[in-house]
N, C-alpha and C positions, 0 to 999 in steps of 0.2 A: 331456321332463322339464323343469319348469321350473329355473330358476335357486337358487327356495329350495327345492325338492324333495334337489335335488342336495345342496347345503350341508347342510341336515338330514342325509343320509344318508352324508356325507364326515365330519360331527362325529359323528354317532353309532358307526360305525368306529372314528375316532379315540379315541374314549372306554372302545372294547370292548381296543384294544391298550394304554391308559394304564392301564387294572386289569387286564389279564396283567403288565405289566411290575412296578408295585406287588406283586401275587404272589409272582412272581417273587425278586424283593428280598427282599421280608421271610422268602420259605422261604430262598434263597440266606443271607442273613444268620444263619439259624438252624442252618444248615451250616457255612457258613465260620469260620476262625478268629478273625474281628473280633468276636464273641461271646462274651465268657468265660466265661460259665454250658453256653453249649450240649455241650459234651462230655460232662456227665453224664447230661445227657436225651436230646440226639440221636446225636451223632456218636457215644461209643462202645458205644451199645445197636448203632446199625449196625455197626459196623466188627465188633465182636464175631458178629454175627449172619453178618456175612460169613463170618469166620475159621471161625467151626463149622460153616457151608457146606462151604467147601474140608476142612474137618476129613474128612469122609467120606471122600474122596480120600485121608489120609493126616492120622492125628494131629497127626504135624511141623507140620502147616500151619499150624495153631490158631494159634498167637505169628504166624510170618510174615505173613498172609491178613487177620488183623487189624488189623495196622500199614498193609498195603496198604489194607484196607476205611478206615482212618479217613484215610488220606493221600487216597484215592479220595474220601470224603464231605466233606472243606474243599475240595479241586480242585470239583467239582460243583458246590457252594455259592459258591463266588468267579466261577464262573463264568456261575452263573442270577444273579448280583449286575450281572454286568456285559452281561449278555443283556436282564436287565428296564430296565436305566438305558439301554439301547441304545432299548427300545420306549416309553421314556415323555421322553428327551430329544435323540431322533434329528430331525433334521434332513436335510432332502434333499439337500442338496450334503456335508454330511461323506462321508467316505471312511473306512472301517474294516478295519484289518488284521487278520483273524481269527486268521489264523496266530501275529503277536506277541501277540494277547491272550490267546492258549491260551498260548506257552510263558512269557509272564511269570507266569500263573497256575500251572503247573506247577512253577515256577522256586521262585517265593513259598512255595506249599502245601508244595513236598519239604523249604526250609530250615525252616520251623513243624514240622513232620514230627518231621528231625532234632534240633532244640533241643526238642520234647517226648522223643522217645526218648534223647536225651542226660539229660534231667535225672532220668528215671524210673531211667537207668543209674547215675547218682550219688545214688540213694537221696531226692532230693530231690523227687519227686512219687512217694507210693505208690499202688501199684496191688495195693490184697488182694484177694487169693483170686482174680487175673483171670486170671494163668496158673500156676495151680499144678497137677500131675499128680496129684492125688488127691481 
């Protein structure tokens, strides 16, 4: 294999991982909570879809399952954000801690989480008819 065979087919690689990672990003971003629109369109059709999931299992769950589903769908999202910036501005000698980038992502997403479930508890974000028993 010549010299420009090689090249050709080391940039074209390159270019198949630079639009995973763009992907990546922009669904991540349409998860994550860096989105302000996204919760009405994405995150809590899922989290909710979750919660009626686990619903089977047990009514109760509905409210819990849901909370889980949308803290689970910004965790996700922050995390294909920092997966696809991994694949389009990685570099061969960085070093990357997988481990602190999951729990500051975990970290992040549980506090967004709680300052949503806090505000929705002080009446200041409503939620109709999302969990009501009848």
């Amino acid at each position: 294999m010549n010299q420009l065979e090689k090249l050709f087919q080391d940039s074209s690689i390159n270019i198949w991982v630079k639009l995973r990672g763009g992907f990546l990003i922009v669904l991540g971003y349409l998860l994550s909570p860096l989105c302000w629109w996204n919760d009405l369109l994405f995150n809590l059709p899922i989290a909710y879809f979750f919660g009626y999931l686990c619903s089977f299992l047990s009514p109760k769950l509905l409210a819990p399952c849901t909370i889980i589903g949308y803290w689970l769908s910004n965790v996700i999202g922050i995390l294909m954000i920092q997966f696809g910036a991994g694949d389009i501005f990685k570099q061969e000698s960085q070093q990357h801690n997988l481990k602190k980038e999951i729990f500051n992502t975990v970290v992040s997403s549980t506090v967004y989480t709680l300052v949503i479930i806090f505000l929705i508890q002080l009446k200041i974000i409503d939620t109709p008819l999302l969990f009501t028993n009848g």
